[in-house]
N, C-alpha and C positions, 0 to 999 in steps of 0.2 A: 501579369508579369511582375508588377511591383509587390504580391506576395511570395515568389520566388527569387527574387531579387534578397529580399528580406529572408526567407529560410536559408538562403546560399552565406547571406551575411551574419547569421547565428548560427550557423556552425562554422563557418571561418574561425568567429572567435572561440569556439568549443576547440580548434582544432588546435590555435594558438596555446591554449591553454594549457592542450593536452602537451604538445612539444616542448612545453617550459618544465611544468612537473612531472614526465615522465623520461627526463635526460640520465643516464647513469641509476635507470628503475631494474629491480632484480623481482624475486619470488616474495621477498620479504614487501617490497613497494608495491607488487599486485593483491596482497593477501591481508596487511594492515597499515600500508602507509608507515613503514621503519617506523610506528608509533610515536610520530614526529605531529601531529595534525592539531591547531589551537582547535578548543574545542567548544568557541564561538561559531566558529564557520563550521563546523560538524552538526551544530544545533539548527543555525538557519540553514544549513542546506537539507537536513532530514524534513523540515516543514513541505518545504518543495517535495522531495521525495516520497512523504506520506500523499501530501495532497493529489496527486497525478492529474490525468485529464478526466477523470471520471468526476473526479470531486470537482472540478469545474464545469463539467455538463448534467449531472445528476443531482447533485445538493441543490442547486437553487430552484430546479424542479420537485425538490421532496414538499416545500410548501403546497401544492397542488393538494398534497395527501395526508399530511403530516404536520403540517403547518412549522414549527418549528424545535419540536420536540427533541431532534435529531441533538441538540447541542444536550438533552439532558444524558447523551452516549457521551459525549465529549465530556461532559464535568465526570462522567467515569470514569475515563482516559484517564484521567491527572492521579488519580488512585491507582491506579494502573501502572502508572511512570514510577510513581515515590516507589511502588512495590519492584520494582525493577532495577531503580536506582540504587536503592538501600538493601536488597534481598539479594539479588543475580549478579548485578556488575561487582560487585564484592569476590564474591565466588570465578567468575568470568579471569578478572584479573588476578588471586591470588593462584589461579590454577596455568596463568598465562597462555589462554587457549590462543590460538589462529580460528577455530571451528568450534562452535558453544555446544556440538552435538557431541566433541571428545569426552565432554563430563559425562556422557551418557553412555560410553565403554569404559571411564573408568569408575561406575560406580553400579551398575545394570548387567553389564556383558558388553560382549561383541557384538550377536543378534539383537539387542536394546537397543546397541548405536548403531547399528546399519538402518535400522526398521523408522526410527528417528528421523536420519538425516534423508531416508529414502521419502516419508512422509515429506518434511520440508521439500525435497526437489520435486515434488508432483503439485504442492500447493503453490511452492511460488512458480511454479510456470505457468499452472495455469494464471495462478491471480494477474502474474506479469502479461500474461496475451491479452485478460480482458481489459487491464488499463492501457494497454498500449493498443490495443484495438479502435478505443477514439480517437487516438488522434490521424490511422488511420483512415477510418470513414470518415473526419473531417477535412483531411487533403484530400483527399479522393473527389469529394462534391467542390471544394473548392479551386482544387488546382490540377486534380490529375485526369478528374471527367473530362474538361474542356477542354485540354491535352492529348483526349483518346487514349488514354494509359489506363492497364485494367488493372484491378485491385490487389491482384495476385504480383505487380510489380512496384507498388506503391511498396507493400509491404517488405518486399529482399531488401529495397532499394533505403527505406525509414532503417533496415535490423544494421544492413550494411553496415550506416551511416558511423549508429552505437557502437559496430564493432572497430572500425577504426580509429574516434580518440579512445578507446578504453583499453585496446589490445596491450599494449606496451605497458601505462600507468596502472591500472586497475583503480582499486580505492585510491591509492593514493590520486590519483588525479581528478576521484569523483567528488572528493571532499572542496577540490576549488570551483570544477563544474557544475556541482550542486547547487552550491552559492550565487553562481552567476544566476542560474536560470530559474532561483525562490525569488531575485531580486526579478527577473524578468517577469515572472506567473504574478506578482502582485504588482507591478506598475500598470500590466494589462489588466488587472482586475480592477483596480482604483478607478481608473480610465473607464472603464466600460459603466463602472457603477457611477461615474459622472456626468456621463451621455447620455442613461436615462434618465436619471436628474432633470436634467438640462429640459430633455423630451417632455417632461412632466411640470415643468416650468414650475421648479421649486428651488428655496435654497435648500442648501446642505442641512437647517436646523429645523426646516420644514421638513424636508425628507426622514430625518430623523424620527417626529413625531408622526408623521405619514405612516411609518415601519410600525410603530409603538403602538400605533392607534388600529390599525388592521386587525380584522379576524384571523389576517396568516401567522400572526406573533407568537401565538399562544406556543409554551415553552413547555409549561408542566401541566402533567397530568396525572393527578392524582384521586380520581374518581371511580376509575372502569379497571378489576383487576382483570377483567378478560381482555383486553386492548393489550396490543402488543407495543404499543407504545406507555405503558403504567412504568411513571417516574423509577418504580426499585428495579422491572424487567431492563428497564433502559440503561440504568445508573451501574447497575453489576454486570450486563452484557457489554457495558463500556470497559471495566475494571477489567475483565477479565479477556477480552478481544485486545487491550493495549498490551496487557502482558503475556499475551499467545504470539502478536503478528507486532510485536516489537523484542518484546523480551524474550521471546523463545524463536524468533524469527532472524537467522544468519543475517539477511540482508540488510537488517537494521541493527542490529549488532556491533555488524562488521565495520561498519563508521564507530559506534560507541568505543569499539577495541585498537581506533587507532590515536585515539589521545596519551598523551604522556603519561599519566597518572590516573588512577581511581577516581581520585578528588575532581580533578577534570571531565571526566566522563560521567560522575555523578552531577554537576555544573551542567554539562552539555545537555542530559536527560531532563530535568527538573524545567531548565528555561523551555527545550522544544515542547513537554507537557502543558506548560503554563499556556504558552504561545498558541496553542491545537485551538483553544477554545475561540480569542478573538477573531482567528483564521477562518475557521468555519463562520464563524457569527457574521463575518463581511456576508459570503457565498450566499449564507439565506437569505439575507438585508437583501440582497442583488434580486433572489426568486421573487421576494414578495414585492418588491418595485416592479418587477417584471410581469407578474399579475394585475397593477394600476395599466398598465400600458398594453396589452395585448387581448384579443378575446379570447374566450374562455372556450374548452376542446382540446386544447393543445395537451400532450400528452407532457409528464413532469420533463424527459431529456430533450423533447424536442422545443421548447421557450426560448432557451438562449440563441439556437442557431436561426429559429423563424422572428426573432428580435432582429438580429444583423443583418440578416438579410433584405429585410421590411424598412430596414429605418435608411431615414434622407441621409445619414454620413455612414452608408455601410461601405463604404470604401477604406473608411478611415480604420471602425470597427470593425470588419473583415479583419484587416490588418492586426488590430489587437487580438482580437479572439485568436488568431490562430498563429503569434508570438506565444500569448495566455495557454496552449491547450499544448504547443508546442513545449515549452520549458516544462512546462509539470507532466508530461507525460515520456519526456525522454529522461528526465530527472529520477522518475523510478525505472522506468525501463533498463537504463544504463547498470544500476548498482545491482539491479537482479540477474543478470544476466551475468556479473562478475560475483555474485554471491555464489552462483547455481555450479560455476566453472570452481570456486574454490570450495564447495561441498563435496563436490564428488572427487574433485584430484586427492582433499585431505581425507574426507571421512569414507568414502568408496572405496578409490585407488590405494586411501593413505600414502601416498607420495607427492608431500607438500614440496619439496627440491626437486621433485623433477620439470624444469621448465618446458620441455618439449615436449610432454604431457601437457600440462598447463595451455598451450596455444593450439593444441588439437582440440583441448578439451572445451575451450573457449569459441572456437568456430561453430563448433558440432553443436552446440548449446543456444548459437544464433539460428541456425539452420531450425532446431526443434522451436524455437521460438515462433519462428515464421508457420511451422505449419500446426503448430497451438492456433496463432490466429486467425488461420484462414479457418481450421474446424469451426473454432468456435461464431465465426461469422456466419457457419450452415446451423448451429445448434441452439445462440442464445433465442430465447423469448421472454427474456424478464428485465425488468428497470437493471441495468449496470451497476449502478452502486450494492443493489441486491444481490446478482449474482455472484460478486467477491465474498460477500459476507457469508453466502448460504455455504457457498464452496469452502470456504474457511471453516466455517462450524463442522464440516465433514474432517474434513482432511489435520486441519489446527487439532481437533480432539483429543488424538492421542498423547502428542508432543504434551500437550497440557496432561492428562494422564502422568506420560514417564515424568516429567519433570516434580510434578509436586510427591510422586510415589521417592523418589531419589531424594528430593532435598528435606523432606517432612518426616522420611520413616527410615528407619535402620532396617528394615528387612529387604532379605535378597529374595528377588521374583525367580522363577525357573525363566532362565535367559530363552533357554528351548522354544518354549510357546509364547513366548512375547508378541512377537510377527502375527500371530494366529488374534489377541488377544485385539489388537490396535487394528486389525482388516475388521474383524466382528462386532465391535464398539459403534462402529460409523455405523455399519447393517443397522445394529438394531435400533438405533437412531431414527433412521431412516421409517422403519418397521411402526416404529410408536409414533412417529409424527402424521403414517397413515390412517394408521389407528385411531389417534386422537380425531382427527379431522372426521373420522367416517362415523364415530357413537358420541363423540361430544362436540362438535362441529369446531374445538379449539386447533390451530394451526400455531406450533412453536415457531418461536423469532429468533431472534438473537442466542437467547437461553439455551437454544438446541446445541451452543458448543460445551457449556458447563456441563449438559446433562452426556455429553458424547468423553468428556473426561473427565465427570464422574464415574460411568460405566467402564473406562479404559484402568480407572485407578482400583475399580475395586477387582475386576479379571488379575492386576499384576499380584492384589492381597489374596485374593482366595491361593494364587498361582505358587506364591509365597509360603500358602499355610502347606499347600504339599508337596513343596519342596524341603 
C-alpha cells in the first residue's frame, strides 16, 4: 500500500507540473517548447532520460561479466557529444528544423527522408518498449501480482499514465518533468548505495577503497584484441553509439532544439556528455558493492532486485528502487513517445499545424507502445541493456549511413533506391556476424553499428556513381 501511495504521489506531482506548463500550449509547445527552455534543466533532465530503468537494473549487474569496462563506452560518449555539439546542432539550428530528419529531404530526396525518419520510428519504439518494459515487470512483482492485476493491465494502465501529463505540453512540459524525476532516479540511487554500505558495515572512504581494491573495477582493457570489450572496440562504439542515438536520434534532439540559442544547446550537450560518465560510474560502484554482499549465481539484472528483497530495510528500499526505476524509466518513456508523435505528423504526414492530427497521432503511438511491450515480453532472451544496443546497431545503421553521406560529400545518391540500400545494409550485417561466428568463432559488438553504416554509406556512393 505505501508503494502505491507513493507512485499515486509522483505523479500527482508530474501531473501538477504538467498543468503549470502546458496552460496556453499550441503545436509549436508540443514540438519545441516555443524554444523558451533554460538549457540547464534540458541537460539534467536528458541524464535521467538517457539513463532509464534499464541502466538501473542492468549496469550494475554488467560487473558480473565485464567488470567495469562499460564506462570505457562512456569516455566515448563525451567524443560523441563534442561531435554533436560542434558538428550537428550547428547545422540543426541554422536550418531551424522542428524534425532533424527534414535535413535529410532537403539534401537526399524525399524517399532519403521518409526511409530516415521511418528507420528512426521503428528503433525508438522498439528501444522505448524495452526500457519501459522494466519498470513494468518491476510493479508487476511488486505491486500489481499481489493485487491479482495481469501484466497486460499494468502495461495500458503505466502508457495511460504518460499519455496524460504529455498530451497537451509535449516537450515543453518534459523539459520540467524530466528534471524532476533525474532529481528523483539519483536520490534513490545515493540511498540505496548507502544501505549497502551501511549492510557491509563500512564507511563511505572504506567503501570507496573496497570498489578500488576489487577484481570487479577493472576499467581498461588493453590486452585481448578479440574481446569485445578491447579499450578502442569500446571507446569508438561509444563515439559513435552517442552520435547515432543522441545526435541522429529526434528524441534526444528534440529537447537540444528547444533552447533559445545554439550557444545554449551547445552548453546543454557538452555538461549532459561530461555528466554520462560519473552517472554511470555511481551504477557500477553499486554492482560491485553488491557482489561484497550477495552470493554468487545470480544472473547480472537479477542482483539489485534479489538485494531488496533479502535485506532487513527492504521496506524502506523497496520504496526507493521503485521511486529509482520509476523516474528513469518514465523519463525516457515520456519523450519518446512525444518524439515518435512528432516524427510522423512532421516527417510522414508533414503536417506539423495540424493539431487534430497531432492528438490522434499521439494516442495511436501509446496504443503501439503497449503492444511493442507485451511482444517483446514473449520475445526477449538477452541481458536488456544488450538488447537495445544490438537492436540499435541494426536499425541506428542507416541514419548513420545517410547522415555522414549528406553532411561529408557533395554527391547526390539516386533518392529511388535508397529505401532498398538501408533494408540490405542491416541483412548483411546480420549475414557476417553469422559468418564470423561460424569460421572464426568472432561474434561483433558494438562495432556491428559502424560496420552497418559503413555498408549503408558506401550502397548510397556506388548509388551515386550511377546516378
Amino acid at each position: 500500500m505505501t508503494i502505491i501511495i507513493t507512485v499515486l504521489a509522483y505523479f500527482a506531482i508530474l501531473f501538477g507540473i504538467s498543468h503549470l506548463t502546458s496552460r496556453k500550449a499550441n503545436n509549436d509547445t508540443f514540438y519545441r517548447a516555443n524554444r523558451r527552455a533554460p538549457w540547464y534543466m534540458v541537460a539534467f533532465g536528458m541524464i535521467g532520460a538517457s539513463i532509464s530503468g534499464i541502466t538501473f537494473v542492468s549496469v550494475p549487474g554488467m560487473v558480473l561479466t565485464s567488470q567495469m569496462t562499460y564506462l570505457q563506452m562512456c569516455l566515448g560518449f563525451i567524443v560523441g557529444y563534442l561531435v554533436i555539439a560542434f558538428v550537428l546542432l550547428p547545422l540543426y539550428y541554422r536550418l531551424n528544423l522542428t524534425s532533424i530528419y527534414t535535413y535529410l529531404g532537403q539534401r537526399l530526396g524525399v524517399r532519403s527522408y521518409k526511409t530516415g525518419a521511418s528507420f528512426f520510428l521503428l528503433s525508438k519504439m522498439t528501444g522505448a518498449a524495452v526500457r519501459f518494459y522494466v519498470i513494468c515487470i518491476i510493479l508487476q512483482q511488486f505491486v500489481f501480482d499481489p493485487a491479482g492485476i495481469p501484466f497486460a493491465a499494468n502495461v495500458i494502465v503505466m502508457v495511460a499514465l504518460i499519455w496524460l501529463y504529455t498530451r497537451r505540453g509535449g516537450i515543453g512540459t518534459l523539459v520540467f518533468t524530466d528534471s524532476f524525476q533525474t532529481l528523483c532516479l539519483f536520490t534513490a540511487l545515493i540511498m540505496i548505495i548507502l544501505s549497502v554500505i551501511s549492510q557491509l558495515n563500512l564507511s563511505v572512504n572504506e567503501a570507496v577503497s573496497a570498489i578500488a581494491n576489487s577484481e570487479m573495477s577493472r576499467i581498461f582493457v588493453f590486452d585481448d584484441w578479440l574481446s569485445p570489450h578491447h579499450f578502442v572496440k569500446q571507446f569508438l562504439s561509444g563515439a559513435f553509439i552517442a552520435i547515432v542515438m543522441t545526435g541522429l536520434d529526434q528524441d534526444m534532439m528534440q529537447k537540444n532544439l528547444t533552447c533559445k540559442t545554439l550557444r545554449d544547446a551547445q552548453k546543454d550537450m557538452c555538461t549532459y556528455g561530461v555528466a554520462f560518465v560519473p552517472a554511470n560510474l555511481l551504477f557500477l560502484a553499486l554492482g560491485v558493492l553488491l557482489t561484497m554482499v550477495l552470493d554468487s549465481g545470480l544472473k547480472g539484472d537479477e542482483m539489485l532486485p534479489t538485494f531488496i528483497q533479502g535485506s532487513a530495510d527492504s521496506s524502506l528500499l523497496t520504496l526507493l528502487f521503485t521511486i529509482g526505476i520509476v523516474a528513469a524509466s518514465f523519463s525516457s518513456a515520456d519523450s519518446a513517445l512525444t518524439s515518435l508523435t512528432t516524427c510522423y505528423c512532421v516527417d510522414i504526414r508533414r503536417q506539423p499545424d495540424n493539431e487534430e492530427l497531432r492528438k490522434k497521432v499521439h494516442i495511436a503511438m501509446c496504443l503501439f507502445f503497449v503492444l511493442f511491450i507485451l511482444l517483446f515480453r514473449q520475445v526477449n532472451s538477452t541481458s536488456l541493456i544488450d538488447a537495445i544496443y544490438i537492436l540499435a546497431s541494426y536499425t541506428y545503421g542507416p541514419l548513420l549511413g545517410l547522415f555522414v553521406f549528406g553532411l561529408f560529400t557533395k554527391k547526390q545518391p539516386n533518392d529511388t533506391v535508397v529505401p532498398y540500400i538501408c533494408i540490405v545494409s542491416p541483412l548483411l550485417c546480420y549475414f557476417l556476424d553469422l559468418t564470423a561466428q561460424h569460421f572464426l568463432g568472432y561474434r561483433f559488438g558494438y562495432e556491428l553499428l559502424m560496420l552497418n553504416g559503413l555498408l549503408t554509406f558506401a550502397g548510397l556512393w556506388a548509388s551515386s556513381l550511377r546516378n
